[in-house]
KEPADREN-908843 format. One record per atom (N, C-alpha, C): residue number from 1; residue in three letters; atom name; x, y, z. Coordinates in steps of 0.1 Angstrom, whole numbers. Atoms other than C-alpha are relative to their C-alpha. Example, Ala and Ser with C-alpha at 12.3 -4.5 7.8 and 13.67 -1.06 7.14 Angstrom:
BEGIN
{1 ALA N {9 -12 0}} {1 ALA CA {123 -45 78}} {1 ALA C {9 12 0}} {2 SER N {-9 -11 0}} {2 SER CA {137 -11 71}} {2 SER C {-8 11 8}} 
This chain:
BEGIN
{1 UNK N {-2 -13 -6}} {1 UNK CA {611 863 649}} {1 UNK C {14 3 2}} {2 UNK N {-14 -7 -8}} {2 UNK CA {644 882 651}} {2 UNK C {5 2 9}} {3 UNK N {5 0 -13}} {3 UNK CA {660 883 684}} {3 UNK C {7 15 1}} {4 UNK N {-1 -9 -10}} {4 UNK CA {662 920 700}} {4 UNK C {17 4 -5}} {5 UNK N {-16 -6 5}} {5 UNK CA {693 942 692}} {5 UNK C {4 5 11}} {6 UNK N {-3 -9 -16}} {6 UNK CA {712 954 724}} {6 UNK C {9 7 -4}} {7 UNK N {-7 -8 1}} {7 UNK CA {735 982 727}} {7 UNK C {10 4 9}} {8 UNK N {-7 -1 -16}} {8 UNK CA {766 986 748}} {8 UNK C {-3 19 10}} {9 UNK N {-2 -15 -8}} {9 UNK CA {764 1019 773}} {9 UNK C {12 5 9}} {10 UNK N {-12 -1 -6}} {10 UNK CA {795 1013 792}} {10 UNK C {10 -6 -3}} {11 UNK N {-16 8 -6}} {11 UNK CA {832 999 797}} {11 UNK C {4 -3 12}} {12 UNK N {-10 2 -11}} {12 UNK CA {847 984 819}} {12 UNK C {15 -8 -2}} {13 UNK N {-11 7 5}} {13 UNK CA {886 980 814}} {13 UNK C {6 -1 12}} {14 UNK N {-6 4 -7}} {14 UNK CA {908 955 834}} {14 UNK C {13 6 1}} {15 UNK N {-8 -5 1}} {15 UNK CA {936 976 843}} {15 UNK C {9 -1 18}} {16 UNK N {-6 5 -14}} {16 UNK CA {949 960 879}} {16 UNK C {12 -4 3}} {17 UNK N {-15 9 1}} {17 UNK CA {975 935 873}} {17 UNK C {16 7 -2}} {18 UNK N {-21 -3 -3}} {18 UNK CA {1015 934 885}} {18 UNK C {3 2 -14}} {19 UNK N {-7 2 11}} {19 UNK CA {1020 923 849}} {19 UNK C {15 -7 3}} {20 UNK N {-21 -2 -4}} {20 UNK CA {1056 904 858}} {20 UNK C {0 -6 -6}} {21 UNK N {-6 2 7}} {21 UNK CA {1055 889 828}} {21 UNK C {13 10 -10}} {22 UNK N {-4 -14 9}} {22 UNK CA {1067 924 811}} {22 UNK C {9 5 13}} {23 UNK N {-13 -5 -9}} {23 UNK CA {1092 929 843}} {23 UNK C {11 0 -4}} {24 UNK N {-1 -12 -10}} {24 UNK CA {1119 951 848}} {24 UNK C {-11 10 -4}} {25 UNK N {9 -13 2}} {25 UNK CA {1092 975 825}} {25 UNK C {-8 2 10}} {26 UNK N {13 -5 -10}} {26 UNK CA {1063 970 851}} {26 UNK C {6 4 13}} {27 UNK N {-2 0 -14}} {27 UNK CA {1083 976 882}} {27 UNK C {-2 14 3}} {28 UNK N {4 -14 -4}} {28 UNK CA {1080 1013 874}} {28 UNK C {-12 5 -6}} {29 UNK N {16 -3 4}} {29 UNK CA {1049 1014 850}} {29 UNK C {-7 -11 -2}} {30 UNK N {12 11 1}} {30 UNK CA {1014 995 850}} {30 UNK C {3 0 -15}} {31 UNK N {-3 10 9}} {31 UNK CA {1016 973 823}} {31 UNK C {-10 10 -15}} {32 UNK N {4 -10 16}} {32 UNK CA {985 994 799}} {32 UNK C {3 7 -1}} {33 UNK N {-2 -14 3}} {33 UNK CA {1003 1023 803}} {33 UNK C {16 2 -5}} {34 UNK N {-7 0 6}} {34 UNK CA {1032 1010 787}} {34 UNK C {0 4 -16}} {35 UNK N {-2 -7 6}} {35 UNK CA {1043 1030 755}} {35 UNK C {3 -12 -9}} {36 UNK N {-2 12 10}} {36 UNK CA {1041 1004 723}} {36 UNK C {0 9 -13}} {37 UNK N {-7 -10 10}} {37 UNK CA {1058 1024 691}} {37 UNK C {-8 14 3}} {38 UNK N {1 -11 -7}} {38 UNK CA {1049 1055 708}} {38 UNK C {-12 3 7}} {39 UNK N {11 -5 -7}} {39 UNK CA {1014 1050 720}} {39 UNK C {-9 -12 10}} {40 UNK N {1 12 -13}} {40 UNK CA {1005 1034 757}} {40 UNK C {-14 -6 -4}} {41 UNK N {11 11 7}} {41 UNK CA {982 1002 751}} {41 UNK C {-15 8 0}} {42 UNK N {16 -4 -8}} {42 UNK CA {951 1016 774}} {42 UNK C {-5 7 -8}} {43 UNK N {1 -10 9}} {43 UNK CA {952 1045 747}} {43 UNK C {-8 -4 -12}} {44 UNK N {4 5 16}} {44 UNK CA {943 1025 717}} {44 UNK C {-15 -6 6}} {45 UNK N {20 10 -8}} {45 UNK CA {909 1007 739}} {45 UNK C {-8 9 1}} {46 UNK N {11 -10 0}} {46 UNK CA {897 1042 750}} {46 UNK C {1 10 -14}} {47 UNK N {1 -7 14}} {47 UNK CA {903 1056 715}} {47 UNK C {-10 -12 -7}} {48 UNK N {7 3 8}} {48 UNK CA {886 1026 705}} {48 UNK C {-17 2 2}} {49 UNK N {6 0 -5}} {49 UNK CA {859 1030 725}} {49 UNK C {-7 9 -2}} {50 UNK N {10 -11 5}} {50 UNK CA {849 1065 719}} {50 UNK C {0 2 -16}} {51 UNK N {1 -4 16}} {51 UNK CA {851 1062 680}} {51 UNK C {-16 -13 -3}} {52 UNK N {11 3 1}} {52 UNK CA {825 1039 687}} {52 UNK C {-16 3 10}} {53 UNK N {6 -7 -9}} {53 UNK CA {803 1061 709}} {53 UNK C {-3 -2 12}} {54 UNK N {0 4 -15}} {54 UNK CA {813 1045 742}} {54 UNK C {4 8 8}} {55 UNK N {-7 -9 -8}} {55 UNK CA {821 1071 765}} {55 UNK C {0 0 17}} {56 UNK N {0 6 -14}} {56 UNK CA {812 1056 799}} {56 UNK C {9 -7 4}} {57 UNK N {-13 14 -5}} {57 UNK CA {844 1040 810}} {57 UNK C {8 1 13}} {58 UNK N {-3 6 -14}} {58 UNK CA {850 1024 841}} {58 UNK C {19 -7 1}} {59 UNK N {-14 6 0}} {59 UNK CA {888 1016 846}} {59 UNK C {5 -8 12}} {60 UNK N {3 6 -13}} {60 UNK CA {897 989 878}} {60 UNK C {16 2 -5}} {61 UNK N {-15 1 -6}} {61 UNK CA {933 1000 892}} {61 UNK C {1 -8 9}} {62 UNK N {-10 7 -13}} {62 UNK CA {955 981 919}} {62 UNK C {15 9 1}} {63 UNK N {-16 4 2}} {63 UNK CA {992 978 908}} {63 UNK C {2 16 -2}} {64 UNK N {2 -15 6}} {64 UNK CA {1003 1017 905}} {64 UNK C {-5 4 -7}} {65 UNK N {14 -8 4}} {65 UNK CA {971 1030 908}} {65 UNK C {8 15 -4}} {66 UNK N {-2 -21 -2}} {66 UNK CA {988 1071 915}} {66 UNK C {4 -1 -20}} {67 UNK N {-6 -8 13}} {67 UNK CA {1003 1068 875}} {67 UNK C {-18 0 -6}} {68 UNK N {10 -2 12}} {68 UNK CA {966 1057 861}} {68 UNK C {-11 16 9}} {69 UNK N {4 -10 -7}} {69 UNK CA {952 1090 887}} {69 UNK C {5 9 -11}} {70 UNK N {-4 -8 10}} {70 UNK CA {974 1109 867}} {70 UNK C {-2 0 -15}} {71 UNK N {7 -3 10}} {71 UNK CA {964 1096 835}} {71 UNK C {-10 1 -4}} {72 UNK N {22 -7 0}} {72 UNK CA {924 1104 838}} {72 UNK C {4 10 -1}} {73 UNK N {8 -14 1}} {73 UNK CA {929 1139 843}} {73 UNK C {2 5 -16}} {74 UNK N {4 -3 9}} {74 UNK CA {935 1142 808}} {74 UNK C {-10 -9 -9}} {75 UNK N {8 10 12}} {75 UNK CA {912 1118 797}} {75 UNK C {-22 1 3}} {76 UNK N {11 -11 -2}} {76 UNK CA {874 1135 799}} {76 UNK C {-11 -16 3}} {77 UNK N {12 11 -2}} {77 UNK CA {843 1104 811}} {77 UNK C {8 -13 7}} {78 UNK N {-3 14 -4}} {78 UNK CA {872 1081 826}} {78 UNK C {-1 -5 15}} {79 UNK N {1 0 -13}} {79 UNK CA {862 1070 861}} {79 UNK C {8 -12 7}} {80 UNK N {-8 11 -8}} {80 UNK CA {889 1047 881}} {80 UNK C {-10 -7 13}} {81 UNK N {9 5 -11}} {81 UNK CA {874 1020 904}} {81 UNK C {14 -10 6}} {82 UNK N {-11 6 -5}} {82 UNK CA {901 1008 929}} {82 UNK C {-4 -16 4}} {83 UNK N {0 15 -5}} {83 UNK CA {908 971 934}} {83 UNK C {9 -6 10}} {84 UNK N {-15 2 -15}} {84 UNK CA {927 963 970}} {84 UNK C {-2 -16 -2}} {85 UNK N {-3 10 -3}} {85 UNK CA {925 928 963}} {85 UNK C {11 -5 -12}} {86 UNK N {-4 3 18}} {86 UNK CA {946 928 929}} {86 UNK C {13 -8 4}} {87 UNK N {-11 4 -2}} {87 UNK CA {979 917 947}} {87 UNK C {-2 -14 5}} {88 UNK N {2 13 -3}} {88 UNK CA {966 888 961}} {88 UNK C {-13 -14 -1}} {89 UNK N {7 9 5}} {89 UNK CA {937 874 943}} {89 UNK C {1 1 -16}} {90 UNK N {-2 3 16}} {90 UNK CA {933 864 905}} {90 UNK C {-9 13 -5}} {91 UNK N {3 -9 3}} {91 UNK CA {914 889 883}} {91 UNK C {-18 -1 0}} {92 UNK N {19 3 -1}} {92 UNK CA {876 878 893}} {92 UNK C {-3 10 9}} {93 UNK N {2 -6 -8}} {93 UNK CA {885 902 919}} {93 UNK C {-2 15 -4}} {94 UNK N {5 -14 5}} {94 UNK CA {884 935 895}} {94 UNK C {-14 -1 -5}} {95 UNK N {13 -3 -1}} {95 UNK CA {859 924 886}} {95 UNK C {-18 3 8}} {96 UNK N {10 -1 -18}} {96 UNK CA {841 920 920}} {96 UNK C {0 16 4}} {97 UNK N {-1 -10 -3}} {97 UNK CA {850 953 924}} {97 UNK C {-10 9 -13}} {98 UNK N {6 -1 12}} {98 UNK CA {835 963 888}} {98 UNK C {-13 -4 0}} {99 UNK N {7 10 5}} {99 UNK CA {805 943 894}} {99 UNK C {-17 12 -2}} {100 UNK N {17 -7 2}} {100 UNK CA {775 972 896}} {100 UNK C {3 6 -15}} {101 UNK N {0 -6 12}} {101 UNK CA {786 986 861}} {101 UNK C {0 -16 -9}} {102 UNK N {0 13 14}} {102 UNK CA {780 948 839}} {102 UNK C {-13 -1 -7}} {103 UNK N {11 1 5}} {103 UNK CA {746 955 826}} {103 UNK C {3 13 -11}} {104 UNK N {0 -10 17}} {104 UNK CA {746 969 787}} {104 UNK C {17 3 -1}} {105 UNK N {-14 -4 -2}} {105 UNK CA {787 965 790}} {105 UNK C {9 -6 -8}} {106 UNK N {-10 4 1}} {106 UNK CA {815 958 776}} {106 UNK C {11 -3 9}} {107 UNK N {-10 2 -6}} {107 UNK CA {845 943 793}} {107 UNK C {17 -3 -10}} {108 UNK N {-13 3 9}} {108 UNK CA {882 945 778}} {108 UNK C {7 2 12}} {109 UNK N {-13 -5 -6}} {109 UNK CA {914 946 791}} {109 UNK C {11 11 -5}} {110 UNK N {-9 -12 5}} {110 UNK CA {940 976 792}} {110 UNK C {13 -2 -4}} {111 UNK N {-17 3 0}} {111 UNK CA {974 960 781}} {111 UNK C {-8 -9 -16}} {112 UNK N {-3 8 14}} {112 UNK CA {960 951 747}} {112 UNK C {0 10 -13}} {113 UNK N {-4 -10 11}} {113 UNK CA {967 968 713}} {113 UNK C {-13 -2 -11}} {114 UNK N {10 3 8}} {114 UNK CA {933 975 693}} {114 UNK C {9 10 -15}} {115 UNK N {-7 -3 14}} {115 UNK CA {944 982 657}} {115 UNK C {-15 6 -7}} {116 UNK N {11 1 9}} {116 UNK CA {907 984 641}} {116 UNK C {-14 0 8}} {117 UNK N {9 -5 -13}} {117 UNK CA {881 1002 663}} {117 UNK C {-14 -11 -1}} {118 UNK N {12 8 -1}} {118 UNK CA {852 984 648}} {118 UNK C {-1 -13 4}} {119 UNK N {2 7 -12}} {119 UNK CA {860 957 668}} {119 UNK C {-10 -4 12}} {120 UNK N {3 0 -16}} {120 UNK CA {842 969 696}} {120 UNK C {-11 11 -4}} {121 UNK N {14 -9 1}} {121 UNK CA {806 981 677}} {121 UNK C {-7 -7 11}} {122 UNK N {3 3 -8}} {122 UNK CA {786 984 704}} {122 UNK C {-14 -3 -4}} {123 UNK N {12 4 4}} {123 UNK CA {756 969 687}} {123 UNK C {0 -18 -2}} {124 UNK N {1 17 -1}} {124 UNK CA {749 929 695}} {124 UNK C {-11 -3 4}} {125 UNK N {11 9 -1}} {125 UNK CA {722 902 695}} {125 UNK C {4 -7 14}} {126 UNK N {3 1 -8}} {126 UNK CA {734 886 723}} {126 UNK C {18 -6 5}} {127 UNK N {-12 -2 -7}} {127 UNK CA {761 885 751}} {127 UNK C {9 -12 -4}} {128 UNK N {-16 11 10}} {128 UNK CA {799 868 738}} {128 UNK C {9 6 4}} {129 UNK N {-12 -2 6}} {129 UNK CA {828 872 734}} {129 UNK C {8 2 -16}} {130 UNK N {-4 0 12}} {130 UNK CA {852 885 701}} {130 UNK C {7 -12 -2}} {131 UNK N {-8 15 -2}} {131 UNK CA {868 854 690}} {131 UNK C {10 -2 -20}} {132 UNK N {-6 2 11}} {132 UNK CA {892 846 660}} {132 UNK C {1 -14 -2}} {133 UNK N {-4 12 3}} {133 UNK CA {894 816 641}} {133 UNK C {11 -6 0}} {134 UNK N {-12 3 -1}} {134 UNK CA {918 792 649}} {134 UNK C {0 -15 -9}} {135 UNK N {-2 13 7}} {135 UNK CA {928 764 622}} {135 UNK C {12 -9 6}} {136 UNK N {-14 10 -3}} {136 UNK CA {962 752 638}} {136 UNK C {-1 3 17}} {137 UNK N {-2 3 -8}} {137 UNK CA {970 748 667}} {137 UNK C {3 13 14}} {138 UNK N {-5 -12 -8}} {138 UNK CA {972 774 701}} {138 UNK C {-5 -3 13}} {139 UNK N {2 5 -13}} {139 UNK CA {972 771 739}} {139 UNK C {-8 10 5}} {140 UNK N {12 -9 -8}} {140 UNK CA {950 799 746}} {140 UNK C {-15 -8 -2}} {141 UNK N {12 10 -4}} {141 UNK CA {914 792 757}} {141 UNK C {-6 -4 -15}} {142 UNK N {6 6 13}} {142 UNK CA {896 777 724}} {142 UNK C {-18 -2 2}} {143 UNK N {15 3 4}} {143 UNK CA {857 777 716}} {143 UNK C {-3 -7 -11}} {144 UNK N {4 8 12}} {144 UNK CA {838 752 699}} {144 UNK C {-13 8 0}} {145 UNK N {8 -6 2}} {145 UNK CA {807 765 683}} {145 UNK C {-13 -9 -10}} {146 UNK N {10 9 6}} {146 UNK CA {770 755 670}} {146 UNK C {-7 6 -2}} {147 UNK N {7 -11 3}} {147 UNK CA {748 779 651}} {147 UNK C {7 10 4}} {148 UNK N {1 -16 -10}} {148 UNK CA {767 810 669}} {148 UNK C {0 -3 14}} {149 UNK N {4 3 -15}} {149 UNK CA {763 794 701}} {149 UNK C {13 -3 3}} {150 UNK N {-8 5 -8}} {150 UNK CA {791 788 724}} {150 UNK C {-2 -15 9}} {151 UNK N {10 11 -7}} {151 UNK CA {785 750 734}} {151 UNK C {12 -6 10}} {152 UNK N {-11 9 -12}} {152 UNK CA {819 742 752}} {152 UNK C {12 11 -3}} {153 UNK N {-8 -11 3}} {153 UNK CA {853 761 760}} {153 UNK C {16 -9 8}} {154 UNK N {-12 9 -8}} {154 UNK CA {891 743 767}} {154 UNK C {6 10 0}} {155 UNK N {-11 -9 -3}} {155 UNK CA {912 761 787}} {155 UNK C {17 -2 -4}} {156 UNK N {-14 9 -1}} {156 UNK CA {944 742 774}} {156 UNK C {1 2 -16}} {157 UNK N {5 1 13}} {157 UNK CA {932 750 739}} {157 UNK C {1 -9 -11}} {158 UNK N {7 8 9}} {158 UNK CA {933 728 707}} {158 UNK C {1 7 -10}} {159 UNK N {4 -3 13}} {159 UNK CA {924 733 672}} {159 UNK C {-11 -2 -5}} {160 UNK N {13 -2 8}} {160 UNK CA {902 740 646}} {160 UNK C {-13 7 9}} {161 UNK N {6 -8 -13}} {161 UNK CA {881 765 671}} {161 UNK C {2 12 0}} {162 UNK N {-2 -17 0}} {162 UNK CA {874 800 680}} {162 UNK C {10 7 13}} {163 UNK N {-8 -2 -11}} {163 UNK CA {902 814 703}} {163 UNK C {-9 14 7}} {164 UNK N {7 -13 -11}} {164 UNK CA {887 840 732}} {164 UNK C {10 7 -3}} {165 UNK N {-7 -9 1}} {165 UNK CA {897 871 729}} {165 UNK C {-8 2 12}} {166 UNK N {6 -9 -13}} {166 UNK CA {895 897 765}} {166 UNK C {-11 13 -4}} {167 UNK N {12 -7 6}} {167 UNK CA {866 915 744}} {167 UNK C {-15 -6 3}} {168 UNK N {10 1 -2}} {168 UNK CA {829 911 759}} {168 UNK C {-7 9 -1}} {169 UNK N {13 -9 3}} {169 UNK CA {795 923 756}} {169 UNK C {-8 -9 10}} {170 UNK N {15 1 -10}} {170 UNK CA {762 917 783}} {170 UNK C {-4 8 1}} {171 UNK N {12 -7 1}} {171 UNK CA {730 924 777}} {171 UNK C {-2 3 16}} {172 UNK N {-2 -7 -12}} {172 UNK CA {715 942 805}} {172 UNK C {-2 -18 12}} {173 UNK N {-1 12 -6}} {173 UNK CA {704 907 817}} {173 UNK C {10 -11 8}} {174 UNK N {-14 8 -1}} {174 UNK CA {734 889 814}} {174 UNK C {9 0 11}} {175 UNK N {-11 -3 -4}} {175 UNK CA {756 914 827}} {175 UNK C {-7 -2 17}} {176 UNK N {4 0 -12}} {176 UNK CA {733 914 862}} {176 UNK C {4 -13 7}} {177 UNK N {0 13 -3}} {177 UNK CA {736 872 862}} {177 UNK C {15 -3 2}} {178 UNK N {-13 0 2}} {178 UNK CA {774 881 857}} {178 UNK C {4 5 12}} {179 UNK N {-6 -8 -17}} {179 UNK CA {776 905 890}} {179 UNK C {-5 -9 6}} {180 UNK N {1 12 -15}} {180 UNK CA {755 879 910}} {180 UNK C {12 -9 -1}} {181 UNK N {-12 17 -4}} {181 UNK CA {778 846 905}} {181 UNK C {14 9 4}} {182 UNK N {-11 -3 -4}} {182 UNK CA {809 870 908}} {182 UNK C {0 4 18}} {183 UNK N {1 -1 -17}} {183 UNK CA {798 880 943}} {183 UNK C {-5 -12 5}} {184 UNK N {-1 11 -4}} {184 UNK CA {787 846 950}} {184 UNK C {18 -8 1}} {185 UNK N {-19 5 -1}} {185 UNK CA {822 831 941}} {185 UNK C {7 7 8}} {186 UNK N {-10 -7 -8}} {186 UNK CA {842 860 954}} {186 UNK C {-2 -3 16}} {187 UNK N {2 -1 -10}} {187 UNK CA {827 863 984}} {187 UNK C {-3 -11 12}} {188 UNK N {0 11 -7}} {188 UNK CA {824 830 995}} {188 UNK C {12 -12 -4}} {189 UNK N {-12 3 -1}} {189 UNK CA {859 823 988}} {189 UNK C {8 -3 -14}} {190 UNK N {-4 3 9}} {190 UNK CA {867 816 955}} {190 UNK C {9 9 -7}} {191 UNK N {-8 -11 2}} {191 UNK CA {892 841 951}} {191 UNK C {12 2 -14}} {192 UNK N {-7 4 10}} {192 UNK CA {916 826 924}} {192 UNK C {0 -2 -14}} {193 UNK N {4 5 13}} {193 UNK CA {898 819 896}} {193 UNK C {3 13 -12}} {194 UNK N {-1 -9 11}} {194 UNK CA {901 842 862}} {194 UNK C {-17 3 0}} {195 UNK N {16 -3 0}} {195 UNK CA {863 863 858}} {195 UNK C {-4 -8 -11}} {196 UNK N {4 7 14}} {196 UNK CA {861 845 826}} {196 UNK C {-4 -12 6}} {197 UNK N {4 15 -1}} {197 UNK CA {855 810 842}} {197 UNK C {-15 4 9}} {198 UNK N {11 -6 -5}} {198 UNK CA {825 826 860}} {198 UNK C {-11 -4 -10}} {199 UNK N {7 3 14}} {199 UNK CA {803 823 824}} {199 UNK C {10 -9 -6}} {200 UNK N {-7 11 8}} {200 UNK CA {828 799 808}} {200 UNK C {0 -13 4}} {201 UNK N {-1 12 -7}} {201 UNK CA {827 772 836}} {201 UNK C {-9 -2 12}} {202 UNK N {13 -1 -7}} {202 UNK CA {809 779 867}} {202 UNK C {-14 2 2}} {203 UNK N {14 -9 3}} {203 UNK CA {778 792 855}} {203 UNK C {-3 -3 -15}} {204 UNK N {-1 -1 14}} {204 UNK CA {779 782 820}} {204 UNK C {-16 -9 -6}} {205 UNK N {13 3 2}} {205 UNK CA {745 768 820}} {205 UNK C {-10 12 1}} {206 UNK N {8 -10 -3}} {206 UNK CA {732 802 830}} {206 UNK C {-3 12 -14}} {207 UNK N {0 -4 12}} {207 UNK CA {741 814 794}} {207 UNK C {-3 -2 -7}} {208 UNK N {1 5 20}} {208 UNK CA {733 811 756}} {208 UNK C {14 13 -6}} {209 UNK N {-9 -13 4}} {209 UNK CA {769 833 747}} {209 UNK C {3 -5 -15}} {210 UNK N {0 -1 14}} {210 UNK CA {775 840 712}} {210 UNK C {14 4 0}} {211 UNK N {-13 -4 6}} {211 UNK CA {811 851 693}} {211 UNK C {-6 7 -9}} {212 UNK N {1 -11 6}} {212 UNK CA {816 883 679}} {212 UNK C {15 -3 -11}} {213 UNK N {-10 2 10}} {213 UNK CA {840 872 642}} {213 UNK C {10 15 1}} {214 UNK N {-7 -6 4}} {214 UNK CA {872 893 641}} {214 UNK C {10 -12 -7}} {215 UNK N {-8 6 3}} {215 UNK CA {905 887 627}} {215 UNK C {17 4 4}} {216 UNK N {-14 -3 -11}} {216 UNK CA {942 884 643}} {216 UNK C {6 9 -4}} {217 UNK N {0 -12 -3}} {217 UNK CA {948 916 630}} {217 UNK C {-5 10 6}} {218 UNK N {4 -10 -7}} {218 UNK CA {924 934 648}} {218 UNK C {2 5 10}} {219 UNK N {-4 -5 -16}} {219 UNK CA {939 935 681}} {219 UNK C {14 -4 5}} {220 UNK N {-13 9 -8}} {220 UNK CA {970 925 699}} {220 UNK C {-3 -1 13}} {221 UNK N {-3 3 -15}} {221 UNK CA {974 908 734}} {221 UNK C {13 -1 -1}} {222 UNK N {-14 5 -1}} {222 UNK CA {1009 912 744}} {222 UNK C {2 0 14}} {223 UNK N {-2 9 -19}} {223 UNK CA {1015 885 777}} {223 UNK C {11 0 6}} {224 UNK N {-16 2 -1}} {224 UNK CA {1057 889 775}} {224 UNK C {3 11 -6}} {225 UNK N {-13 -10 2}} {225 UNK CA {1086 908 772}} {225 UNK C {2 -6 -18}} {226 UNK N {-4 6 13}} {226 UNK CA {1093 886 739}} {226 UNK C {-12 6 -9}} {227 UNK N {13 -5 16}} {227 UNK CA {1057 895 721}} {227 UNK C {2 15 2}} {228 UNK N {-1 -17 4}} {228 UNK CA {1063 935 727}} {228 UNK C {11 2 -3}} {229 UNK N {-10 -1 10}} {229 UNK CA {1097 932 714}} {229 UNK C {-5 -5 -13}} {230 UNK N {8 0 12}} {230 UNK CA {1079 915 688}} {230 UNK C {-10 12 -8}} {231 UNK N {13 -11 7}} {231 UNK CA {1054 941 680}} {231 UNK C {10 14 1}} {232 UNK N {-9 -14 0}} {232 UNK CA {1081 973 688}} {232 UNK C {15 -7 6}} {233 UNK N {-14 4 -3}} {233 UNK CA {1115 965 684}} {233 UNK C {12 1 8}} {234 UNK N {-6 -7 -9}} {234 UNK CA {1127 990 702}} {234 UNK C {6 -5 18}} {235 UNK N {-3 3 -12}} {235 UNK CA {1124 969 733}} {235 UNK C {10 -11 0}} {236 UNK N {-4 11 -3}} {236 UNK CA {1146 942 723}} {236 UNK C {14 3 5}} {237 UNK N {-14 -3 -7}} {237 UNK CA {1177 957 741}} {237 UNK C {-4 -8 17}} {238 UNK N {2 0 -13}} {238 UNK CA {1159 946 771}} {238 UNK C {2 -17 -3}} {239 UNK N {-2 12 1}} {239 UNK CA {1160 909 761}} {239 UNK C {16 -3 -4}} {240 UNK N {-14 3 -2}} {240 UNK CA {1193 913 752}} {240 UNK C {12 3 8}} {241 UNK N {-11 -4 -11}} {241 UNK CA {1206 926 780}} {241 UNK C {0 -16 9}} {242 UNK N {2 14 -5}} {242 UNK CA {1187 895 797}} {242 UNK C {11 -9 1}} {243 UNK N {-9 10 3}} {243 UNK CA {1207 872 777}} {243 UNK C {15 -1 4}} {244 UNK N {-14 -2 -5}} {244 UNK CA {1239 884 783}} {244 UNK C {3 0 14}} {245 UNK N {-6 3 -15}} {245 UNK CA {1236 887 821}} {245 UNK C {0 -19 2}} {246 UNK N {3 13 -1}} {246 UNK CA {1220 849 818}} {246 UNK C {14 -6 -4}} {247 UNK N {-9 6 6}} {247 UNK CA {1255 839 798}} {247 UNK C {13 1 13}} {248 UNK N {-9 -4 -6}} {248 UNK CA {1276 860 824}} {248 UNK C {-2 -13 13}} {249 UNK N {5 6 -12}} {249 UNK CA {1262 841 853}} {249 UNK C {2 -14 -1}} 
């Protein structure tokens, strides 16, 4: 028997964090709402979102919240959900704040560059993560895999392995078993952790998660000043100014 097709209904994008790897940019703008060859990250997630007929989308502010206030009112279904703990807990805490919208959902982050909407069809067998193959070597988190199944995950990562992408899907099931443990953890002090070790580590018996195949063109994460000069050139005056005060000094 075939198993059950689910379908996403909502979003929810992480859009909280200082970002101080991307400092002086973030000191005056949140980090997705930085302008990457003319068009701010967050832009490319809810463009991808409604070309795939997601139009429920939950956004979790902190860090200058008043600029993303200002950018909903032109953006028609976007609802902001404030997070007052963003300054001084890790990001399990937007989620804690996010946690009644995780059934039939998606979860992404807003500071990444989707290039290739189909990415993020909202039609899945069963709750994962997007994940790209990795043959060489990378320090991001790594998945090993067995049938489809997610059977283990190093945070220090490795090779030959599926790298996590900040792209998820939960069924309505999942995503409910996803809001309990986050308000268990949170709330009983666990404040630090990343939402991802929730189902990746804490709870990871509570799942069967699958991987959704892309490829490292489909999206960008950019974590530095150095990879968005990378990807828009335009910024690299800001690394060179860097350098030069570093030399003066």
């Amino acid at each position: 028997m075939s198993e059950p097709m689910h379908t996403v209904k909502r979003a929810v994008i992480m859009a909280a964090g200082i970002g101080k790897r991307m400092q002086p940019l973030t000191f005056e703008t949140p980090k997705p709402l930085i302008r990457v060859n003319g068009t701010r990250m967050i832009d490319t997630v809810v463009r991808a979102l409604h070309e795939n007929g997601i139009r429920e989308i939950y956004v979790v502010v902190g860090y200058l919240k008043e600029q993303f206030y200002e950018w909903a009112k032109n953006q028609p279904g976007i609802q902001l959900i404030e997070n007052p703990y963003y300054d001084v807990c890790n990001n399990i805490s937007s989620l804690y704040a996010a946690r009644q919208h995780l059934q039939d959902c998606i979860i992404l982050d807003g500071d990444q560059i989707i290039y290739h909407p189909q990415i993020l069809d909202p039609h899945f067998v069963r709750s994962g993560y997007n994940a790209v193959w990795c043959g060489g070597k990378t320090k991001e988190w790594l998945l090993q895999t067995e049938n489809g199944i997610i059977k283990s995950c190093s945070r220090t990562g490795g090779s030959n392995g599926w790298q996590l992408y900040s792209v998820s899907r939960w069924t309505a099931e999942d995503g409910e078993k996803l809001s309990r443990f986050t308000a268990q953890e949170f709330e009983g002090g666990n404040r630090q952790i990343y939402w991802d070790d929730i189902p990746m580590f804490c709870y990871f018996e509570a799942f069967e998660l699958g991987i959704r195949e892309m490829k490292a063109d489909d999206i960008v994460e950019i974590d530095s000043l150095e990879e968005l000069a990378g990807t828009d050139p335009g910024y690299r005056y800001i690394l060179n100014t860097q350098e030069s005060e570093r030399k003066q000094s």
